[in-house]
N, C-alpha and C positions, 0 to 999 in steps of 0.2 A: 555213451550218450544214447538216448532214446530218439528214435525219428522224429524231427521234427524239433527236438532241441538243441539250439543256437550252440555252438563249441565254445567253450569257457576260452575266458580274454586273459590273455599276459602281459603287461605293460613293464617291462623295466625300463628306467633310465637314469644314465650319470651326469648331471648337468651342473652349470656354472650358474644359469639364471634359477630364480626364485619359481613356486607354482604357484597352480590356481588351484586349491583345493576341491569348490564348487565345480570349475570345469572338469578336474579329473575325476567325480562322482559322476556325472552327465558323461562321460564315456563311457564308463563299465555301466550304468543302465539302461542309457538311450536305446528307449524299444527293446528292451527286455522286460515279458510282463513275469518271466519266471524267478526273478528275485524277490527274497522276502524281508532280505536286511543286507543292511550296509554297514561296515564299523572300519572306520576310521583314525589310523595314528596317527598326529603332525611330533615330531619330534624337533625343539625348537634350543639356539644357543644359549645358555647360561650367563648372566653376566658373572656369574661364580664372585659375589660378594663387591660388586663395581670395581675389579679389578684387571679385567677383560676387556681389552679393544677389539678383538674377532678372536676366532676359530679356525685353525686354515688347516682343512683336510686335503689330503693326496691320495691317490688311488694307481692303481697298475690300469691305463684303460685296458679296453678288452677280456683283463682278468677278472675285474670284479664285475663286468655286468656277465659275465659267466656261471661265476659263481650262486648272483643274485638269481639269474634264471635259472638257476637248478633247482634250489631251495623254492622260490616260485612255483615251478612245474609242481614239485613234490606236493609242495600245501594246495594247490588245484585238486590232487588224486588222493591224498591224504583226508582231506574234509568236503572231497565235493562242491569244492568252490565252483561259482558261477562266471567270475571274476577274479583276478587281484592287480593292483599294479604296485611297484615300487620305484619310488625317487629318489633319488640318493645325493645330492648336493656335494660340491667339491669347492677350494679356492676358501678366499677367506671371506667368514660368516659373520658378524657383527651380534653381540647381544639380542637376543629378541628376534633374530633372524629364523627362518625356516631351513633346516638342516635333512631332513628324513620327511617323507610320506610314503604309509601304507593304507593300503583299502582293500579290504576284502569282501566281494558278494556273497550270497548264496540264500537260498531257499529257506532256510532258517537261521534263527539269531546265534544258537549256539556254533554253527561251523565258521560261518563268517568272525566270530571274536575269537574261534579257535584258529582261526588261518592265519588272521592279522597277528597275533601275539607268536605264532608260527614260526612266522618269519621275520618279526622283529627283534624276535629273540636270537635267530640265527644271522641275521642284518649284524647284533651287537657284536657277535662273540665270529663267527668267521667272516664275513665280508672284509676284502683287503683293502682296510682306511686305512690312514695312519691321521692321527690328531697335535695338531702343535698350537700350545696359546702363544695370544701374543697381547702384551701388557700396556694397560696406559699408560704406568712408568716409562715404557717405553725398553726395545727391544723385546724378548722372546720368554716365555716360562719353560717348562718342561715337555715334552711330547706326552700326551696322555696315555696313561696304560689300562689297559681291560682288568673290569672290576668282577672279582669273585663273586658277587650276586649275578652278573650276566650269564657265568658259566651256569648255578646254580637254576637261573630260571632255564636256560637251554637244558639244564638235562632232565626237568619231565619230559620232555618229548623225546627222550628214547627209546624206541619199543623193545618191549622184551622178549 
């Protein structure tokens, strides 16, 4: 950081209630004149064909907002972010529900889409969810499994 510029904000959280997208944009730039963009990911539940009454994720507390903080840190030093925060949603989600938020700042447009994608690439493939539907039929579907494009997209970002 140069003198005089603000130290880049980390926001992780694993939470039961819903967010405010608008307010968590108003935290990473309130009175910062040195951002130039902002890119934003809501990641929202699927009714997967009106078959789907929620989405009930579970997580390790403590482990995953560990994890999520690492990868965080990383895309802050990685891209120069100005900003990022991550929200991670747990408990069951209902169709249409808000599930995931990413935001990434920074000085220009390109670092900011490159942070956010960053780390929701890495959100997809190692943060410890685990995903179970649960059906209007009633009772339970299958626990969801990690999809081969997720790996696929995390691995440009491995440097070489």
């Amino acid at each position: 950081m140069t003198a005089g510029t603000p130290e880049p904000v980390v926001n992780v959280r694993i939470q039961t209630q819903d967010f405010d997208i608008s307010s968590e944009i108003d935290a990473l730039t309130r009175d910062r004149a040195d951002i130039g963009a902002v890119v934003s990911f809501t990641g929202l539940c699927r009714d997967e064909g009106g078959r789907l009454s929620a989405l009930e994720l579970e997580h390790y507390p403590g482990m995953a907002e560990r994890a999520i903080r690492t990868i965080a840190d990383e895309a802050v030093k990685r891209f120069a972010l100005t900003g990022i925060t991550a929200i991670h949603r747990h408990g069951a989600i209902p169709p249409g529900g808000n599930i995931v938020l990413v935001v990434a700042t920074a000085p220009h447009r390109q670092a900011a889409f490159d942070g956010a994608s960053f780390l929701m690439d890495y959100l997809k493939t190692d943060a410890p969810f685990w995903k179970k539907e649960h059906l209007k039929a009633g009772g339970t579907g299958e626990w969801v499994s990690a999809k081969d494009a997720d790996d696929k997209a995390k691995a440009r970002w491995r440097r070489t």
